[in-house]
Structure formats: C-alpha cells, structure tokens
C-alpha positions as CSV (number, residue, x, y, z in Angstrom):
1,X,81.2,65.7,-43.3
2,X,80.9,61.9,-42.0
3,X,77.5,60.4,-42.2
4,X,75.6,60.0,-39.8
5,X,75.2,56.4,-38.3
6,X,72.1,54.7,-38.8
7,X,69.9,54.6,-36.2
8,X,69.0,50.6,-35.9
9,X,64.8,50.0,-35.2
10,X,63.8,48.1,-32.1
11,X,60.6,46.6,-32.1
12,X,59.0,48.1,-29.1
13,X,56.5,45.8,-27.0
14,X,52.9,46.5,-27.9
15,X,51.3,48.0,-24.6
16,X,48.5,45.1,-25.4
17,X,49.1,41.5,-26.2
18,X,47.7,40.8,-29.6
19,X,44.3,38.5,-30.0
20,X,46.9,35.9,-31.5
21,X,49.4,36.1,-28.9
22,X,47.0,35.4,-26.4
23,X,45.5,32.5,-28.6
24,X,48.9,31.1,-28.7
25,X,49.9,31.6,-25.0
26,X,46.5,29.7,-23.9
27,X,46.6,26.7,-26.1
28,X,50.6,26.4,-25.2
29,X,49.6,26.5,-20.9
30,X,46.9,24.1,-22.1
31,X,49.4,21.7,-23.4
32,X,52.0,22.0,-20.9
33,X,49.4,21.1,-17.9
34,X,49.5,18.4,-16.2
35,X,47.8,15.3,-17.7
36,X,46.2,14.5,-15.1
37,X,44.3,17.9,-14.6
38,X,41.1,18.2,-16.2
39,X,38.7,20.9,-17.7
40,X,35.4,22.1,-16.8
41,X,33.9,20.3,-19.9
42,X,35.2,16.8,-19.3
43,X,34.8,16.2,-15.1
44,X,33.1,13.5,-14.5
45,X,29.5,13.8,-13.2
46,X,27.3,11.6,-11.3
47,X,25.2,9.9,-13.9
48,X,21.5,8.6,-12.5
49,X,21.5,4.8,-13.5
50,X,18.8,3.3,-15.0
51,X,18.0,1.5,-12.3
52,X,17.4,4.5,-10.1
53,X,15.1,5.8,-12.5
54,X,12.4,3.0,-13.0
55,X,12.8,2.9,-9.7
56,X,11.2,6.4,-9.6
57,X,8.9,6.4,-12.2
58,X,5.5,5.5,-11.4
59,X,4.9,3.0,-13.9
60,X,8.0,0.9,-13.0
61,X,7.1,0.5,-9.3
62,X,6.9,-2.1,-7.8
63,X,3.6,-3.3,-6.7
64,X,2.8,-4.1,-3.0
65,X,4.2,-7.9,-2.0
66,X,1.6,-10.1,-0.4
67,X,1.1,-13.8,0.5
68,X,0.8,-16.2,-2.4
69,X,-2.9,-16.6,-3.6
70,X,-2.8,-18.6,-6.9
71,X,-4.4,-21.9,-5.8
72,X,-5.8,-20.1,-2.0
73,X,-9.8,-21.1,-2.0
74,X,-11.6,-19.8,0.9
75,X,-14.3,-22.6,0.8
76,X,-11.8,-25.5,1.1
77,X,-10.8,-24.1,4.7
78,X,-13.4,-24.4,7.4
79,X,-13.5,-22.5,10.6
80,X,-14.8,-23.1,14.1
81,X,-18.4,-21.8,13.8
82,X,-18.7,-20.6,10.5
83,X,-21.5,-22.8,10.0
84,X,-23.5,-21.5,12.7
85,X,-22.2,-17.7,11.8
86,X,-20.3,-17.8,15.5
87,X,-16.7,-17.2,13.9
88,X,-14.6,-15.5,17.3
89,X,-13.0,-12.1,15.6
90,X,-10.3,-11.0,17.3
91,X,-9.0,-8.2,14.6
92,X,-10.3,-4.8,14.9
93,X,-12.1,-3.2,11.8
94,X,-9.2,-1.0,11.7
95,X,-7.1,-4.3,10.9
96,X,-9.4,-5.4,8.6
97,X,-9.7,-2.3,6.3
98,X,-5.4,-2.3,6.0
99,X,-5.5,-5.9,5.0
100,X,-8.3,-5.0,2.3
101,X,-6.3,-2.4,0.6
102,X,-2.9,-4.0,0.7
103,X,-4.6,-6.9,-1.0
104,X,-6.3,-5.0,-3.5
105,X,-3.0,-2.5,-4.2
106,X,-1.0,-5.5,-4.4
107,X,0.0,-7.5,-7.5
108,X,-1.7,-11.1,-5.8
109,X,-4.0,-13.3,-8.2
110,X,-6.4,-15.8,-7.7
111,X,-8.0,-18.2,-9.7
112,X,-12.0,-17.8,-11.1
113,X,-13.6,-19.7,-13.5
114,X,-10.4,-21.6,-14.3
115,X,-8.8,-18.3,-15.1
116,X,-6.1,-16.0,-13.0
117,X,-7.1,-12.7,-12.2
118,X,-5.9,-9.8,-9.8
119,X,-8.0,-8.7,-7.0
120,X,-10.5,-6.0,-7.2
121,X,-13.6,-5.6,-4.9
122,X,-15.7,-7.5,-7.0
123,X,-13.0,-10.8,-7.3
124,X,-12.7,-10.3,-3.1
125,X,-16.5,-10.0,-2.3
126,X,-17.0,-13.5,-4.3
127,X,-14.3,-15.1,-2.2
128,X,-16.2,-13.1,0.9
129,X,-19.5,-15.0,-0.1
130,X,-22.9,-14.9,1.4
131,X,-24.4,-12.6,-1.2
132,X,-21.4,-9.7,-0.8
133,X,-21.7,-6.4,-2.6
134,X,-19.2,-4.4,-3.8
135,X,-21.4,-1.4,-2.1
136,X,-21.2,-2.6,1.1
137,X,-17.5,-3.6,0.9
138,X,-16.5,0.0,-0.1
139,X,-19.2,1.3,2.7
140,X,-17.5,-0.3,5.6
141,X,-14.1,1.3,3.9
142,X,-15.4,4.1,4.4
143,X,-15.5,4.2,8.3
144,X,-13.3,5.2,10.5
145,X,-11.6,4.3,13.8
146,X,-10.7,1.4,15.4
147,X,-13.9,-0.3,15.7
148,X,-16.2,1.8,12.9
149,X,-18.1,-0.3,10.8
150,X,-18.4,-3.5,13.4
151,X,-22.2,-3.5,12.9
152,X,-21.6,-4.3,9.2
153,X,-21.9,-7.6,7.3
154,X,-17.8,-6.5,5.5
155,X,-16.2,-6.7,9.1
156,X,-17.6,-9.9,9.9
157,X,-17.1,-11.8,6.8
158,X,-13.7,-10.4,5.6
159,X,-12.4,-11.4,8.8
160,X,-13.1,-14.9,8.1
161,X,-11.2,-14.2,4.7
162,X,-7.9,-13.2,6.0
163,X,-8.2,-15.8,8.6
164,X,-8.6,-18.0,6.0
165,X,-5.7,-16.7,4.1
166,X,-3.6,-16.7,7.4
167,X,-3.8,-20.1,7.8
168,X,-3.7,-20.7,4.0
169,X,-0.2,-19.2,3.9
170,X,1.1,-21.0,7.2
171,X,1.5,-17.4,8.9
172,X,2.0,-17.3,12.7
173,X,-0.2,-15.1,14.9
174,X,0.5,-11.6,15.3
175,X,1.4,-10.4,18.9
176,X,-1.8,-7.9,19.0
177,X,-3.6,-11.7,17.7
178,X,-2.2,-13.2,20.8
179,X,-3.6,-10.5,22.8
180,X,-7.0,-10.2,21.9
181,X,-7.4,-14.0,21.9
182,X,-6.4,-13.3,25.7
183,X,-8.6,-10.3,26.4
184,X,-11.8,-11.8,24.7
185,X,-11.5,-15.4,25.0
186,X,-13.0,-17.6,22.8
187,X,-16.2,-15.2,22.0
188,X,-14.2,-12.8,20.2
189,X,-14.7,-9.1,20.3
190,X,-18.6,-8.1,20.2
191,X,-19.7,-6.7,17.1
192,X,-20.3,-3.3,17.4
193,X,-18.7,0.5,17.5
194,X,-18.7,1.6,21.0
195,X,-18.2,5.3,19.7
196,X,-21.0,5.0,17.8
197,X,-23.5,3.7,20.3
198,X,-21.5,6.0,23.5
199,X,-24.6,8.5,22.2
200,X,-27.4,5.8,23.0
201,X,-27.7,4.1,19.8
202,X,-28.2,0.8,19.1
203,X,-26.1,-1.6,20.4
204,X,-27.7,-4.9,20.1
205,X,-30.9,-6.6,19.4
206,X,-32.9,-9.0,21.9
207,X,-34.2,-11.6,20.6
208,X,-36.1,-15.1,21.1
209,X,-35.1,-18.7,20.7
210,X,-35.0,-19.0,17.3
211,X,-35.4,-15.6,15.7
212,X,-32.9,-14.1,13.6
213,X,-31.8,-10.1,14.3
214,X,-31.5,-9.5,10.9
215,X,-35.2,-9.7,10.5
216,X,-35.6,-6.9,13.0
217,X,-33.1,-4.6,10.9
218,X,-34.9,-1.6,9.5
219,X,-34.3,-1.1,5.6
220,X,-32.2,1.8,6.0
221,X,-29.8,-0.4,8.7
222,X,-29.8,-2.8,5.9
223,X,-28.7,0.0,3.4
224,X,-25.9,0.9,5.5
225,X,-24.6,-2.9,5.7
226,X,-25.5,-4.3,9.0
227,X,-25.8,-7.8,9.8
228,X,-25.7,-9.7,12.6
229,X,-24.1,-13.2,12.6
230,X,-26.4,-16.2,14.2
231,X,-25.5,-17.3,17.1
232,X,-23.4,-14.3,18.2
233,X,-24.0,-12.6,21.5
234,X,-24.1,-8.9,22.1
C-alpha cells in the first residue's frame, strides 16, 4: 500500500499579536513618520522668561517713579507769604495725602547730614519744618475725604513742600491747579473741613490785631494737629 503523503505544517496566525510583535510594529510606524511630526514629550511649550518672573515677584518690582530729589532743599526755595504763614493752597487734602504716599512708596532720596537717604516720615517732616511730628503727619493720613484734615498743621505745611518740589522739578501746573487758582483767587482755599463743621463745629477763630489762634486752641485740638497759619483768614 502507497504511503501516505505527508501532510506539510502551516503556521497558523496567532488570534493575538505577540507583546514583541507589537513592540516591533510601534517602533517601525515610529520610524517611518514623518520627520516633521512630533511626540507628546518633545512639543514645544511656552517657557515664562525670566524677565516675566522678576517682574512678578515682589522683591524684584519696581518701585514707584518720582521727580528727582537728590540735591531738592525746601529752604533754598521761598514762597509768596511763607514768612508771614499766608501761603495760598490750592490742593485739596485729598491731593496732598496721594502725593505723601507716592513719595514715601517711591524709591526718591534726599540728602541729610551730607548723607543720601530714602524718604520716610521722619526724613519728610524735617523737610516739612516748623517743629513737624511724625504723629501728626500720620494723623492727618488718617482722614478722609476731600477736605478731612484742613484744620491740621500736615495740610498746611506739606503743601508748601510739594509746591516746593513742583517748582524744584520745573513741573507745569495741573489742570485741577489751574482751576482752583481760578475759583479761589489769590487766598487760596480756607483751611478747614466743611463736612466736619456742617454739624456746628468749629470753623474758625476770631481774633484781635495781633493775637495768634493757635493760643486759643484747647490741648486736645492741639493733640489732634490743628494749627492755624498767621495771617490766614477764615
């Protein structure tokens, strides 16, 4: 009887690619991309520069900017009355209190005792003069409104400080400048909150030729910083 033929084996496809074939298959696709393509891992991604991130932080900001005050020296720059304690002010104390604190957040020096050094209260209330405190710079801070804190000896004599500095620097005028000057001629605005004194309070003092107000002042008015320039009228 003749053999029977051999029957030849066929390899028969697994029903599941094997973990190599599918190793192999991936890295082959990965090859034969495009060049150009790229992966998850290597797209490019903003990056913050460094610049942005001073920029930021706290510690790398840049203080506020204001007018140069290395060689500025309030005494060497007289005003109109200042000897007779009849300076015009035309700012409000609204004004006033902005221009303190951008000075005193700002990075500006000035020179004392042949030394620089940055502004605090205690530098500005120097420049301020007539026996300025600290405590009654802060106090008249502390109001509020437009006109809160007029009755105080702060409003008054930091006025004449930035006027000082204003014409120190060469600045022009501001537009709400230009207006007062027109709505209170050459008096200047009158001393005094009229908020606070709406209720009856006190608004002025009368005196005689020759008496000062400030003698009249009570201890606790004093306290709270008020101060009334010679020669004023209220």
């Amino acid at each position: 009887m003749p053999k029977a033929k051999r029957r030849s084996s066929v390899v028969r496809p697994a029903p599941y690619p094997s973990p190599l074939s599918r190793r192999s298959s991936s890295g082959s696709k990965g090859s034969k991309g495009s060049k150009d393509a790229k992966s998850p891992e290597t797209s490019e991604t903003p990056k913050t520069s460094k610049t942005s991130k001073s920029f930021r932080g706290s510690k790398d900001a840049e203080p506020s900017r204001f007018p140069d005050t290395t060689d500025f020296d309030p005494s060497s720059i007289p005003l109109d009355g200042e000897d007779s304690h009849s300076v015009p002010v035309y700012d409000t104390c609204a004004e006033i209190r902005s221009k303190i604190t951008s000075l005193l957040d700002s990075s500006a020096e000035t020179e004392v005792n042949g030394k620089k050094k940055k502004y605090n209260k205690t530098v500005l209330c120097q420049q301020m003069g007539d026996g300025m405190r600290t405590q009654t710079l802060q106090r008249f801070r502390d109001h509020e409104g437009e006109m809160g804190g007029a009755e105080t000896k702060a409003y008054y004599l930091g006025y004449i400080f930035f006027e000082k500095l204003r014409i120190h620097s060469e600045e022009e005028k501001s537009a709400s400048r230009k207006k007062a000057e027109k709505k209170f001629g050459d008096k200047g605005r009158e001393l005094y909150d009229p908020d606070k004194n709406r209720g009856g309070g006190r608004r002025g003092i009368f005196v005689g030729p020759g008496e000062d107000p400030n003698d009249f002042l009570t201890a606790e008015e004093v306290a709270q910083g008020w101060y009334f320039p010679k020669g004023k009228v209220f």
